[in-house]
Steps between C-alpha positions, in 0.01 A plus 500: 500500500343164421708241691548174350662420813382587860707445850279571795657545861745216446657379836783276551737359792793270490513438876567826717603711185164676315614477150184640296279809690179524378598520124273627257618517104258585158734387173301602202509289177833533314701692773843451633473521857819516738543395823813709607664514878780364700577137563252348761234788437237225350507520124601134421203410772264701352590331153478139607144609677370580204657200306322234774838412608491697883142449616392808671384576842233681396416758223390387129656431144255580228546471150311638272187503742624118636589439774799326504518290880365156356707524157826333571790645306527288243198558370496868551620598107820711628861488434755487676885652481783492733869650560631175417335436201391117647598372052599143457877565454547201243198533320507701203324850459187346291482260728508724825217717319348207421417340817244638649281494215525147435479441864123668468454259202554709196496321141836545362415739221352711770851502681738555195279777402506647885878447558554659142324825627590485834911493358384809227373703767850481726730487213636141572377283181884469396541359852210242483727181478772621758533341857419768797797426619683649169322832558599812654320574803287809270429223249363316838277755585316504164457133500338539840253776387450348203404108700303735757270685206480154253193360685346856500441564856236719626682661767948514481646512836900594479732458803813686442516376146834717462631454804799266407609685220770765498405874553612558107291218353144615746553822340467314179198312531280715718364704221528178301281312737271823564437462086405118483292501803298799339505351174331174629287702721533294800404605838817510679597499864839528524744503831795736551727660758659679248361855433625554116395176407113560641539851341587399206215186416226613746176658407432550895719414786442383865725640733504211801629533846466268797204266344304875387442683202651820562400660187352398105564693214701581145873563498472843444268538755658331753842658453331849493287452766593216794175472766740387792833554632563170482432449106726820503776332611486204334512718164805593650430851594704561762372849652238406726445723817262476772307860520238689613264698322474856654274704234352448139726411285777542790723203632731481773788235542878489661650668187274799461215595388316423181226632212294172386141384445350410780210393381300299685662508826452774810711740742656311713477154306841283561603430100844353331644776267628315201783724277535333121866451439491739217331780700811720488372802294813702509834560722537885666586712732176605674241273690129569362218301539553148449894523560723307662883522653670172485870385521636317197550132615659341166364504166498169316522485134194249344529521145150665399492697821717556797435459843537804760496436866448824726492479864178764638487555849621181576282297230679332195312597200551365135464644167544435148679748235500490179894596515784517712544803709788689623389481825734341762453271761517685887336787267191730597243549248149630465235306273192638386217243462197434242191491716351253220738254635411487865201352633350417792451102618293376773689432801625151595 
């Protein structure tokens, strides 16, 4: 991949607290790149580091094959957009789309012509003479992407753009916002700790824990295939077990033994055991390879899926159905699992 942007062992401390570990990041030209992780992992850091507005410890910023430590941010060519939208609330929606291009000094035929695109491209030209303050907060969020894009910024950085909108509306716009930011073609880094929402605009995301990358990679890749427990669990898979490898292909843990890939790893190697939550193959009578005897817990109706929680051995385990079963709780029941769903993790 030819980066257009390179991070390079990027350090950073706020006092006793190491919020950036020796970060390094390749965005190619035209990608959508999310940062995704819990609150406090380092994302919003690592986006203001590369904006100039958090100086680093150490580590470099390059852009396209610049580096970026003397170039303050203003004159660094990228956008900026924020949860709370930061729009003049009496101004109207021209003018908000406006400013920044006749802050940089545009002739006024060159800003009509801008905002006039700008307003096409997020469906808002009917909207151009309203006050932000007259908008819904949607119609908010397009005026924002649409100020952010008007100057045409190398590089868009996004902090939670959807974060104050309702869970109906972000389902809305993500694809919507996926679709303009690939139809300008800007390079996009864009900062989530939601999982949908960064699996639903990202060409790669970067699972962050603790100031470190834990792992980089597509969607489908990442959902298929977590590299650590801990990006495991922050997918929200919630059957995780320490084991122990005890022969090829052979794994060991408190609720039996199990059939997976261990490529990779050796006898004896100390591994987590992760179990998808729709690993149950099929319910019977008769353990078999890859079978497990669990207690029915409760079952939880979801909508699209329903949740069922079995107690192994002592160890809560949850699944996902496509139905509900006739299965009740205090029950006994043996569940036959796909070995394409388990996989073996390093161990923590």
């Amino acid at each position: 991949m030819d980066a257009l942007l390179n991070v390079n062992s990027l350090t950073k401390s706020f006092d006793d607290h190491i919020a950036l570990r020796s970060i390094d990041l390749a965005v190619a030209a035209g990608e959508i790149v999310c940062l995704l992780g819990p609150s406090g992992c380092g994302k919003t850091t690592l986006l203001r580091t590369i904006a100039g507005l958090t100086l680093p410890d150490s580590g470099t910023v390059a852009f396209a094959e610049r580096d970026l430590a003397a170039v303050p941010p203003h004159k660094r060519d990228f956008g900026m957009m924020f949860q709370d939208f930061a729009l003049f609330p009496h101004k109207s929606v021209y003018e908000n789309v406006a400013f920044g291009l006749r802050m940089r000094g545009d002739s006024a035929e060159k800003v009509q012509q801008r905002v006039a695109e700008m307003l096409e491209l997020v469906d808002m030209t009917a909207f151009a003479q309203r006050r932000i303050e007259q908008l819904s907060g949607g119609e908010q969020q397009r005026v924002a992407l649409a100020r952010s894009l008007a100057p045409g910024p190398r590089l868009l950085m996004l902090d939670e753009p959807l974060g104050a909108l309702d869970r109906a509306l972000r389902e809305r716009l993500m694809l919507e916002l996926r679709r303009i930011l690939k139809q300008v073609g800007v390079t996009s880094i864009y900062v989530t700790h939601d999982q949908t929402e960064a699996f639903a605009i990202a060409d790669r995301i970067v699972i962050m824990h603790a100031g470190r990358i834990e792992q980089i990679a597509s969607p489908t890749v990442l959902y298929e295939h977590p590299a650590t427990a801990t990006v495991a669990r922050f997918l929200g898979f919630y059957n995780v077990l320490p084991a122990t490898i005890v022969a090829s292909g052979v794994v060991d843990s408190t609720i039996g033994r199990f059939t997976v890939s261990t490529a990779g790893y050796e006898d004896g190697n100390r591994v987590n055991l992760l179990i998808k939550p729709d690993a149950i193959q099929a319910f019977h009578g008769n353990t078999s390879q890859n079978s497990l005897v669990g207690r029915v817990i409760a079952q939880s109706f979801r909508g699209r899926y329903v949740q069922l929680w079995l107690d192994c051995s002592g160890v809560t385990l949850l699944f996902e159905l496509g139905s509900v079963t006739d299965l009740a709780v205090d029950e006994s029941v043996t569940i036959a699992l796909a070995s394409d769903r388990l996989s073996v993790l390093p161990s923590d």
